[in-house]
C-alpha positions as CSV (number, residue, x, y, z in Angstrom):
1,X,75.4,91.3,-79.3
2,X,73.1,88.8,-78.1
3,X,72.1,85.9,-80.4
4,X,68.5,85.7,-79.8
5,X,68.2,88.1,-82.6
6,X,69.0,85.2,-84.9
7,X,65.9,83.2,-83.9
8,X,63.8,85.0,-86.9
9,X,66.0,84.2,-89.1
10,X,66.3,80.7,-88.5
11,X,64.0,79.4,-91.2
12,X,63.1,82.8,-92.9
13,X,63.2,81.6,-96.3
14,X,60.6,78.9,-95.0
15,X,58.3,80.9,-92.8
16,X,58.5,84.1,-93.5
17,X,56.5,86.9,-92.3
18,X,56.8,90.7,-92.6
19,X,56.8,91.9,-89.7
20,X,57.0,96.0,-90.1
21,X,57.6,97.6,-93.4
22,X,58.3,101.6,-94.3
23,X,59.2,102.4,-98.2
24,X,61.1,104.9,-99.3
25,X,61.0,105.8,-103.2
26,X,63.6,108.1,-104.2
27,X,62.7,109.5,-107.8
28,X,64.4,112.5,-110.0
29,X,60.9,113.0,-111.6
30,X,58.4,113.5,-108.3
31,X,60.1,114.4,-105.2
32,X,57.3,113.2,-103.5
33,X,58.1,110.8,-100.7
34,X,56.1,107.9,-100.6
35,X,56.1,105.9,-97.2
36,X,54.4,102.2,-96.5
37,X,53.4,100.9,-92.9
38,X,52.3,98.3,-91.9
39,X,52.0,98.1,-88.0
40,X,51.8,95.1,-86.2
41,X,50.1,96.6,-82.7
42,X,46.9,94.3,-83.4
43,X,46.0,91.2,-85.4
44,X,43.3,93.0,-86.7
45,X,45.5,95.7,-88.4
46,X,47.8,92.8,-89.8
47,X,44.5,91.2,-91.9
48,X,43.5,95.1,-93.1
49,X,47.4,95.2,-95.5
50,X,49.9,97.8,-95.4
51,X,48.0,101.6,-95.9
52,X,49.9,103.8,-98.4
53,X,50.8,107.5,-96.5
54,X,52.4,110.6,-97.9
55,X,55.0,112.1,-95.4
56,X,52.9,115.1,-94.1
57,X,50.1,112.5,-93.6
58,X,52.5,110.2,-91.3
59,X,53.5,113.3,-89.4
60,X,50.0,114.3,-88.8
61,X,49.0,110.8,-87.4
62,X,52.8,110.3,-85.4
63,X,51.2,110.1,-82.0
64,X,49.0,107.4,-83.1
65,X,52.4,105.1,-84.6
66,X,54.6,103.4,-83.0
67,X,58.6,104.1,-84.0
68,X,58.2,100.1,-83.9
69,X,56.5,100.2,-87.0
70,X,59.8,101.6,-88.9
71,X,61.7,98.4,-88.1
72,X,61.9,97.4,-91.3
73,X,63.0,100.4,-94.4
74,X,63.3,100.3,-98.0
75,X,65.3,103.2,-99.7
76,X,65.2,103.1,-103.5
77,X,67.0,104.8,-106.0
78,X,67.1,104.5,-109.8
79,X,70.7,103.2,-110.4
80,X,71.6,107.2,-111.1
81,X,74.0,109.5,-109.7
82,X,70.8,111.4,-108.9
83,X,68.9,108.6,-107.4
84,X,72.4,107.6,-105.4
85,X,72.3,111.1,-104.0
86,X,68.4,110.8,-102.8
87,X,69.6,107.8,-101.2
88,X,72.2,109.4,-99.6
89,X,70.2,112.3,-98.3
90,X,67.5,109.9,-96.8
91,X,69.5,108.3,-95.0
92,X,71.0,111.6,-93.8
93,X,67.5,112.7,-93.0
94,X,66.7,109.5,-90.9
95,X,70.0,110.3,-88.8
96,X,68.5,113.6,-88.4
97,X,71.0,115.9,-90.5
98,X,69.5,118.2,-93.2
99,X,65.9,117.5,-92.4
100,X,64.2,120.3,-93.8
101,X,63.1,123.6,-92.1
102,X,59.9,123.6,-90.4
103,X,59.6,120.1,-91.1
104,X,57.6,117.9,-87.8
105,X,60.8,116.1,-85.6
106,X,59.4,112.6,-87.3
107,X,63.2,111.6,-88.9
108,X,65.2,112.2,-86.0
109,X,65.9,109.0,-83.4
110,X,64.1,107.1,-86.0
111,X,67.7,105.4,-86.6
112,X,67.5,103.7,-83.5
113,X,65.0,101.1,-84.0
114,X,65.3,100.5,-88.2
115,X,66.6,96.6,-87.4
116,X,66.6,96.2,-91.3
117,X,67.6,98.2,-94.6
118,X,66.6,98.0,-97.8
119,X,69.1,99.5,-100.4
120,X,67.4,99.3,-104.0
121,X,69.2,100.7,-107.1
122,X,72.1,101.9,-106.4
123,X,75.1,102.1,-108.2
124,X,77.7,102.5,-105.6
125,X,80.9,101.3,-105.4
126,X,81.3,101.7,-101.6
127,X,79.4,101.6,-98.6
128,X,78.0,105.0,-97.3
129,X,79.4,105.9,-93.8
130,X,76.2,106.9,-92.7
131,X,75.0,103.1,-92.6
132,X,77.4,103.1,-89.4
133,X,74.9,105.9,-87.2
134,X,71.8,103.0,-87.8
135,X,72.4,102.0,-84.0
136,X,70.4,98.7,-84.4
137,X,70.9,97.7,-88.0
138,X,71.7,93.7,-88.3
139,X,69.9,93.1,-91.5
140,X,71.3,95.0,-94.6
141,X,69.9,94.1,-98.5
142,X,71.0,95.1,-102.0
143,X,68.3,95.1,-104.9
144,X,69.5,95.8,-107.9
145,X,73.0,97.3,-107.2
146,X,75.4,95.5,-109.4
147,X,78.4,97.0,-107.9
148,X,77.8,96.2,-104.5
149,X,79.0,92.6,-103.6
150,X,80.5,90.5,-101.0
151,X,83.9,91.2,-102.0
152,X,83.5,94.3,-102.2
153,X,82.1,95.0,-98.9
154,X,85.0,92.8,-97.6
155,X,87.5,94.4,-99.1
156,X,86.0,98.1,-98.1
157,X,85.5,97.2,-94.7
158,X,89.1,95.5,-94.5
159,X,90.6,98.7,-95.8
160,X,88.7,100.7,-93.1
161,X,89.9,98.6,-90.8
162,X,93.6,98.8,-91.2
163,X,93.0,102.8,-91.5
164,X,91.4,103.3,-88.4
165,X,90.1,100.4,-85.7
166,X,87.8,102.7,-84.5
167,X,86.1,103.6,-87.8
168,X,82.5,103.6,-87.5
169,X,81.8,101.6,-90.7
170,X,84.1,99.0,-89.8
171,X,82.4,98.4,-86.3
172,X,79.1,98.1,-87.5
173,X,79.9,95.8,-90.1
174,X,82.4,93.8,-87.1
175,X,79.7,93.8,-84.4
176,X,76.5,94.1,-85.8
177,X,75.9,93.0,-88.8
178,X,73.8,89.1,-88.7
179,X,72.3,88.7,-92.3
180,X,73.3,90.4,-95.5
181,X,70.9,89.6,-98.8
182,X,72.1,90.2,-102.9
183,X,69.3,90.1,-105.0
184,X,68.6,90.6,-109.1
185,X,72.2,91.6,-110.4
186,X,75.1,90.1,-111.9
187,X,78.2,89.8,-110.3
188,X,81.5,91.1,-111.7
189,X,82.7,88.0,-113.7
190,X,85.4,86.9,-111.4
191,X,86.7,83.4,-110.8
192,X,87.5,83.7,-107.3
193,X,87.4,85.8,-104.2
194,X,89.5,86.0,-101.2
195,X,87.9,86.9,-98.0
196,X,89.0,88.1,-94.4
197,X,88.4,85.3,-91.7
198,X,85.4,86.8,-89.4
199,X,85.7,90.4,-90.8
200,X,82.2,90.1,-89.6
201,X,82.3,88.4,-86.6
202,X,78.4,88.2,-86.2
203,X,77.8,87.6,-89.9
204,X,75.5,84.4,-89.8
205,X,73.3,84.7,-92.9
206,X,73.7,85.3,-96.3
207,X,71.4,85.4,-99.3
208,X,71.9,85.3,-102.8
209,X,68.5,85.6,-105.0
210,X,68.2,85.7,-108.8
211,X,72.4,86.7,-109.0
212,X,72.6,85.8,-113.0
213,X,76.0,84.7,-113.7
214,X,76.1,83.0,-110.1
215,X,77.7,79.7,-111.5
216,X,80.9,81.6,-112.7
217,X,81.2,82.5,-108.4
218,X,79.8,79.2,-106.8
219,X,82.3,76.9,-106.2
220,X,85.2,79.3,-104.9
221,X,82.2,81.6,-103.4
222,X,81.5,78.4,-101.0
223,X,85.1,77.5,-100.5
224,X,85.4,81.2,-99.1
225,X,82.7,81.4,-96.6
226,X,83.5,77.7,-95.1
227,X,86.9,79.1,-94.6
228,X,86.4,82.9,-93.5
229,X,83.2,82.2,-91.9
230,X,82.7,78.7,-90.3
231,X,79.4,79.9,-87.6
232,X,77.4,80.5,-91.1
233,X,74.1,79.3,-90.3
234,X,71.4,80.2,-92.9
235,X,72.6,80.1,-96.7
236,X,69.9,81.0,-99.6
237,X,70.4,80.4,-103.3
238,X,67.7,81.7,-105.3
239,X,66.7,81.6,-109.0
240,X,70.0,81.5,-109.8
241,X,70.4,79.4,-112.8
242,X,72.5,76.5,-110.5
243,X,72.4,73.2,-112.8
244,X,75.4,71.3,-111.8
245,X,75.5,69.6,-107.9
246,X,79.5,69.4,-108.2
247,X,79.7,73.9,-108.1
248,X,77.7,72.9,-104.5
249,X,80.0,70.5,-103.0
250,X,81.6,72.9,-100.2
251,X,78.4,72.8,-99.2
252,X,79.3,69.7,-97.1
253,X,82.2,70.8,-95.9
254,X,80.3,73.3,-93.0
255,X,80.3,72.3,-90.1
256,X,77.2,74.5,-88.9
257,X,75.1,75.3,-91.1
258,X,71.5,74.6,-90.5
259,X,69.2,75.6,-93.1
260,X,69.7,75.8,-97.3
261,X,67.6,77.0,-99.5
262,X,68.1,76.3,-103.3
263,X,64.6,76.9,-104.7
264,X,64.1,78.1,-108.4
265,X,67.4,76.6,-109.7
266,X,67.9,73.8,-112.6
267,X,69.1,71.0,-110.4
268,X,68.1,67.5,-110.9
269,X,70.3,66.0,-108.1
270,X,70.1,66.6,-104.4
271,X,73.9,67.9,-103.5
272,X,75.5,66.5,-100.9
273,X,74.3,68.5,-97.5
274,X,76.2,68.9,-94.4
275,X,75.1,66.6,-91.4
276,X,74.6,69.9,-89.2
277,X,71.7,70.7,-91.5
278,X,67.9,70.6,-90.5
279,X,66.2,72.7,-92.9
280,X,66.8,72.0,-97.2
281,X,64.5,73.6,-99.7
282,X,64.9,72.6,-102.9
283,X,61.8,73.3,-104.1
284,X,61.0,74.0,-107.9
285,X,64.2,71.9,-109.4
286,X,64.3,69.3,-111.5
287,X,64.6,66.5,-109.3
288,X,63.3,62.8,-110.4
289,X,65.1,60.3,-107.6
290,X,66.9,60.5,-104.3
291,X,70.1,59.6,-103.6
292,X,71.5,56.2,-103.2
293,X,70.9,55.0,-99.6
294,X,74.4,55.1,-98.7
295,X,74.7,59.1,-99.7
296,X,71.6,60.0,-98.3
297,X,72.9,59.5,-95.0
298,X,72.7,63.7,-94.2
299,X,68.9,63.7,-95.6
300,X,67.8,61.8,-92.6
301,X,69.0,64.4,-90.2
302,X,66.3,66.9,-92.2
303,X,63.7,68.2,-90.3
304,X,62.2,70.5,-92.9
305,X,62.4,69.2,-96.4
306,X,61.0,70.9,-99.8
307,X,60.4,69.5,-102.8
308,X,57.3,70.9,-104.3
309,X,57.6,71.2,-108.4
310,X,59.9,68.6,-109.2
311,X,59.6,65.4,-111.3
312,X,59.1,62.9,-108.3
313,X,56.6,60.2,-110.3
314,X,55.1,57.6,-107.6
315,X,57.5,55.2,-107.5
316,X,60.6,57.7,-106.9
317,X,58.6,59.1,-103.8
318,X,58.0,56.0,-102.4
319,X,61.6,54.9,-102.2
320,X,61.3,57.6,-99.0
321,X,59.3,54.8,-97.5
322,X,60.9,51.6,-98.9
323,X,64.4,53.1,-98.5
324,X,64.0,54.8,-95.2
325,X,65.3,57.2,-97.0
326,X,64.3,60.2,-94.1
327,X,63.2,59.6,-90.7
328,X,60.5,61.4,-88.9
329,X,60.0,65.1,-89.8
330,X,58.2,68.4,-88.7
331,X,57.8,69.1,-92.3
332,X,57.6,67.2,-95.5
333,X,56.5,69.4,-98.5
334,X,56.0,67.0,-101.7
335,X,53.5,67.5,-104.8
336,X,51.9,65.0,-107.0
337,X,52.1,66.9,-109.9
338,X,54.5,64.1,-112.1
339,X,52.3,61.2,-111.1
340,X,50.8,59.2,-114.1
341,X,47.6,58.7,-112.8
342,X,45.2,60.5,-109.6
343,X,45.0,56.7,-108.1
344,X,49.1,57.2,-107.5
345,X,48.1,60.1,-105.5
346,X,45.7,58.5,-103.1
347,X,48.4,55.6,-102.4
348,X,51.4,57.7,-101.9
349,X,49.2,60.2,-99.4
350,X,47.7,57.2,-97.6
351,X,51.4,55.2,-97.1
352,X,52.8,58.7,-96.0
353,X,50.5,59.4,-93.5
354,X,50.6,55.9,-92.4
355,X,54.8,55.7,-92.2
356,X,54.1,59.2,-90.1
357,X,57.0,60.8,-92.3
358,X,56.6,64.4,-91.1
359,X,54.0,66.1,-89.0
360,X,53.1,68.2,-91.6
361,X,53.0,67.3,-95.4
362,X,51.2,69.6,-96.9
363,X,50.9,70.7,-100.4
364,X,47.7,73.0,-101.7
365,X,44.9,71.7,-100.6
366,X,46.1,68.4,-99.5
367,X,42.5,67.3,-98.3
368,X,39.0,67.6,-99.8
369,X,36.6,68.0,-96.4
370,X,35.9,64.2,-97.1
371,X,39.2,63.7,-96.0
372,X,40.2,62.0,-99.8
373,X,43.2,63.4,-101.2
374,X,43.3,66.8,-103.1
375,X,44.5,67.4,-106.3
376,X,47.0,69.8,-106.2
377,X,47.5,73.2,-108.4
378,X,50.2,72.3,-110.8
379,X,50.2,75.4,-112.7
380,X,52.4,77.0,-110.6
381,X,54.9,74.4,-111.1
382,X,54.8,75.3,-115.1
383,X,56.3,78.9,-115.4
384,X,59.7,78.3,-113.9
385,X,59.8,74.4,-116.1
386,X,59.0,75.9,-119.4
387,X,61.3,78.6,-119.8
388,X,64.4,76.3,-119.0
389,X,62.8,73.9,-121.0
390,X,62.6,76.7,-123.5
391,X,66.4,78.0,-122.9
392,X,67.7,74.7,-123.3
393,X,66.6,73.3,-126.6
394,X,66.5,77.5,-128.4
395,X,69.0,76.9,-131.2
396,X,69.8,72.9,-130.7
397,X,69.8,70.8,-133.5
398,X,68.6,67.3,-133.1
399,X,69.3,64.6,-135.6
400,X,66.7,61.7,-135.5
401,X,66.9,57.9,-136.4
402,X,66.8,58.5,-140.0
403,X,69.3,61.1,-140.4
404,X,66.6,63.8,-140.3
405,X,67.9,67.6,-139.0
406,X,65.1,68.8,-136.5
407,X,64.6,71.8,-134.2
408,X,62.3,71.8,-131.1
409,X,60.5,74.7,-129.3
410,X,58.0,74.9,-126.8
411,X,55.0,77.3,-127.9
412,X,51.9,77.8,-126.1
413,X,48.6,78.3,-127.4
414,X,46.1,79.6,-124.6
415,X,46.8,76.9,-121.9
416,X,48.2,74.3,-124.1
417,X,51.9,73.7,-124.2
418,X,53.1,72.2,-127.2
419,X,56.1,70.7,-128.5
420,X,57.0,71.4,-132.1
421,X,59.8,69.6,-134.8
422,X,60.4,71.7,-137.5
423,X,63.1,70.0,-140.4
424,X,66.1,72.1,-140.6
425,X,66.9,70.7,-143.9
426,X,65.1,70.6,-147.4
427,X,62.5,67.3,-146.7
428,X,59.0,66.3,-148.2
429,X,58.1,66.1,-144.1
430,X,56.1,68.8,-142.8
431,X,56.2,70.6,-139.4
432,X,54.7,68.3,-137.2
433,X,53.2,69.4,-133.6
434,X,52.5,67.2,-130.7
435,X,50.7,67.9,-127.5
436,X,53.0,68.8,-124.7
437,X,52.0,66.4,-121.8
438,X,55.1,66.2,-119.4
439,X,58.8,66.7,-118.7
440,X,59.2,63.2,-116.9
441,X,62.9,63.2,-116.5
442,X,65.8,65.7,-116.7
443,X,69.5,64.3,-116.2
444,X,72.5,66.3,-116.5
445,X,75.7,65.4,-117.6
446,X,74.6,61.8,-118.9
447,X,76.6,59.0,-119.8
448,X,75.2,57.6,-123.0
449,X,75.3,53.5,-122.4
450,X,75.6,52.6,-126.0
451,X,79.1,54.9,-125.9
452,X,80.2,55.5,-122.2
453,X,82.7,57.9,-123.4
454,X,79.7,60.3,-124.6
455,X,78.7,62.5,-121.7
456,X,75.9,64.5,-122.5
457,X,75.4,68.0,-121.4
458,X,71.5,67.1,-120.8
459,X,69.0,64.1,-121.6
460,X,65.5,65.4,-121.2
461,X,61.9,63.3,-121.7
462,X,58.6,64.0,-122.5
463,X,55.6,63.1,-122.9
464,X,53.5,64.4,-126.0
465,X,50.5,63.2,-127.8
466,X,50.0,63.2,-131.8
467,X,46.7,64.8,-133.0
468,X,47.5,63.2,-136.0
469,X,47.4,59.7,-135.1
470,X,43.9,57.9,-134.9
471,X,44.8,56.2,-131.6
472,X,46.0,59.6,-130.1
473,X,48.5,57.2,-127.8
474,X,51.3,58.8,-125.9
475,X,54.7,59.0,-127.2
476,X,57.9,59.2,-124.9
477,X,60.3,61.9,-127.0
478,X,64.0,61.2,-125.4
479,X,66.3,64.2,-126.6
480,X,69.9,64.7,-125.6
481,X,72.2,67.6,-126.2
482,X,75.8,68.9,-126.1
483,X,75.5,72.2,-126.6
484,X,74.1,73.4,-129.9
485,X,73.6,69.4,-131.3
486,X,71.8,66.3,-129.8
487,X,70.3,63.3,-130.6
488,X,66.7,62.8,-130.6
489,X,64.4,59.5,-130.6
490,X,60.7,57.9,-130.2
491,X,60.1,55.7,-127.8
492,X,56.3,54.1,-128.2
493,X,54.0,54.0,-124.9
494,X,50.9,52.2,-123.4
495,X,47.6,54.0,-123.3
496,X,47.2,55.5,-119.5
């Protein structure tokens, strides 16, 4: 199989474009087959969007598509035997068996040019043979199918093997199989895995997105793949809950891969990346600093690094310059959104652009047609802070300098965020709410310096304002917490 076939895939989780797209919804309520193309003949029909076609209407106009346009297919079910039979029978029909009397010859040979297959709830616990007759299938994805995982497919495929070195199945999954993809499920709570070495030999990506219970698998997960498959290039973990750096350590242990993507997770460190890596996205995290100098060592080997809605304030970011932290990119992505003030802003752009740190540093819209720095859109960064904000404190009690028994939620109230301390215990104090401002830092697993054998699970800070106060200054709130208790305190602040 040749390898250019990797070249999309190189930094898809960075650039990616649809290229062709064909939707199959399998439903026990309408049988009505619902197909989406878009083609990609002309520019022009790219900027029009996808059209929406019923199968006698795609018939009618098949002289006028391609079979290129079918490259990429999405077959979904409704996690039911009934829904896992539709599937079944769709892929059937695109193989050409029990396509229905009278029907126009659209299905058949149609298998011959589907490059990548979408699977969506199903609740198999083994592979359907008929994946094997999909003659140029290399990119295979799982949506909603909790049974379906990587060990699973090894171990089916390993069995298949031993049976029969001729099997169908177990060819396609040995020869032709480049990228496989696990998104929104849970994994079977296992503590390890044991995979074949190369049971895919041309296995090269893999993705795991929103996979809930993905810490219980991490560590061991990574272990596995450096051992069973060392040419591992592209690796994606997505939204799923990772907080702790140390469950990513085998990450430094490959010795090729090239591009990570870690976006949407609770990290506030940078792991430790291999030195064959170009591409890190680590976008939307929790990160406030860099590494030290003499760990950052890998980071200057990036050429496409992501860090869009973290907690960077101005003079974290500028240790890139000071530090030397990276060295010339293609890409730096970097927001201001946990500056203190705009004027931060315009130096950090200006020194960046000066130091020539990347080629590209964009965030949205970096420049005002005067050429003076833009202010970002933060709001996005908000969503993904507040409910692990939100997740960590539900249920804590904090106990404050006085002795006091408090609890702490995050509420909004149209597009204000506040931050409110409600006394768990009988008190004369009311309920008092303060104006959310900012989450400045987040530190996991910190070592409290007034008792070094203390290790918190979490020491967060905010920002919030008092309505009540006359001066309306801003207060730094400093909470801590091991598990369901923490310690809380007020820390007073200049105006800004």
């Amino acid at each position: 199989m040749s390898y250019s076939c990797l070249l999309p895939l190189a930094f898809c989780f960075l650039l990616f474009t649809q290229i062709s797209t064909m939707t199959i919804k399998i439903s026990h309520i309408c049988p009505v087959i619902l197909l989406l193309i878009a083609c990609l003949t002309q520019v022009a029909a790219q900027q029009q969007g996808p059209r929406f076609f019923h199968y006698h209407e795609i018939a009618g106009q098949q002289k006028t598509l391609r079979k290129g346009a079918l490259e990429h297919v999405v077959i979904a079910g409704n996690n039911t035997p009934d829904g896992d039979r539709r599937i079944i029978d769709t892929l059937k029909m695109f193989l050409g068996e029990n396509v229905p009397t009278g029907s126009p010859a659209l299905w058949p040979n149609y298998h011959r040019v589907i490059k990548n297959l979408q699977i969506r709830g199903a609740d198999w616990y083994e592979l359907p043979v008929e994946l094997s007759g999909f003659h140029h299938l290399f990119d295979l994805s799982f949506v909603k199918c909790p049974n379906i995982t990587l060990q699973r497919i090894n171990d089916q495929i390993k069995k298949r093997s031993e049976q029969d070195k001729h099997d169908p199945l177990y060819k396609k999954f040995k020869n032709d199989i480049v990228s496989l993809i696990f998104s929104d499920t849970d994994f079977a709570t296992l503590d390890s895995c044991h995979l074949e070495v190369e049971l895919m030999e041309e296995l090269r990506e893999l993705r795991f997105v929103r996979i809930g219970n993905f810490n219980h698998h991490c560590e061991n997960l990574l272990n596995e793949l450096n051992r069973a498959y060392p040419s591992l290039g592209w690796l994606t973990i997505e939204g799923c809950e990772l907080d702790n750096k140390n469950n990513l350590l085998p990450l430094r242990e490959f010795k090729e891969l090239k591009s990570v993507s870690l976006s949407r997770n609770y990290l506030s460190e940078i792991p430790a990346v291999p030195e064959s890596l170009r591409a890190l996205d680590i976008s939307y995290n929790f990160l406030s600093d860099f590494p030290d100098t003499a760990d950052s060592i890998s980071l200057k080997k990036l050429e496409f690094l992501y860090l869009e809605c973290n907690l960077f304030d101005y003079f974290k970011l500028y240790k890139v310059l000071t530090d030397s932290i990276l060295n010339k990119m293609d890409v730096f992505s970097y927001d201001p959104c946990n500056f203190d003030t705009l004027e931060e802003l315009k130096l950090i752009s200006h020194a960046l652009d000066k130091r020539k740190v990347a080629a590209y540093m964009p965030f949205v819209e970096r420049y005002h047609n005067d050429f003076s720095p833009a202010v970002p859109d933060c709001d996005r960064c908000y969503p993904h802070r507040d409910q692990f904000i939100s997740k960590l404190l539900e249920g804590v009690t904090f106990l404050d300098s006085i002795g006091t028994e408090n609890q702490i939620s995050l509420e909004t109230n149209g597009n204000r965020m506040m931050l409110r301390a409600v006394a768990s215990t009988e008190s004369t104090l009311r309920n008092r709410v303060y104006m959310y401002k900012q989450l400045k830092n987040c530190i996991r697993n910190y070592t409290d310096p007034a008792d070094i054998s203390q290790i918190w699970d979490w020491q967060l800070s905010f920002w919030v304002e008092d309505p009540a106060s006359m001066q309306n200054h801003l207060k730094k709130l400093v909470v801590r917490l091991k598990g369901k208790t923490g310690q809380m305190h007020w820390e007073e602040m200049e105006d800004r």
